[in-house]
N, C-alpha and C positions, 0 to 999 in steps of 0.2 A: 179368599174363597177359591176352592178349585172348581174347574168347570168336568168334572167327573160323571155329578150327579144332577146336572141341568137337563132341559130337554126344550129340543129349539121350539117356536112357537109357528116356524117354516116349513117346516121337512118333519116334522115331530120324530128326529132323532136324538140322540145324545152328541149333544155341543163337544163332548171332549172328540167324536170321530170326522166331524169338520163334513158333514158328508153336503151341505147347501154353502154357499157366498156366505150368507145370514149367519150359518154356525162358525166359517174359518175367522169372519171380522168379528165377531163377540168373543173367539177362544183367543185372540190376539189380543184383542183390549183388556182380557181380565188378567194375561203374562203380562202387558205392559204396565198395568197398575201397580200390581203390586208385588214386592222383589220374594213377600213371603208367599205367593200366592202359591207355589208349587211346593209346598212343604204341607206334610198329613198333618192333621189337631197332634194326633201323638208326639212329633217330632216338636211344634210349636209349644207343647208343653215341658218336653223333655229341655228346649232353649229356656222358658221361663224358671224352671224349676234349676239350673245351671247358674240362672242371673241371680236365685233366689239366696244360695247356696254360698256366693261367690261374695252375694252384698253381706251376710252375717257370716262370713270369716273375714272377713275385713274391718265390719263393726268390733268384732271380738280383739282383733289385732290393735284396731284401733285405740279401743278401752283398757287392753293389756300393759 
């Protein structure tokens, strides 16, 4: 999840501009969690669709 489209429940800005304590500690914990969290759906799919790609020419290779 990116924090883009959040909105702090502190300062009720947007979490991605850090602009309260409350927003800098929640935009750090959601980079710390997770290593995809900074990648768009787009891009997340474009890797899935890659893995998808990658595992059925290998099957084919395999069966060949």
């Amino acid at each position: 999840m990116t924090c883009d489209r959040l909105v702090c429940a502190n300062c009720a800005g947007p979490v991605s501009e850090g602009r309260c304590s409350v927003c800098r500690a929640h935009r750090e914990r959601l980079h710390r969690e997770s290593p995809f969290a900074s990648l768009s759906p787009t891009a997340l799919f474009g890797l899935l669709l890659a893995l998808l790609t990658v595992a059925l020419v290998a099957q084919r290779v395999a069966t060949a």
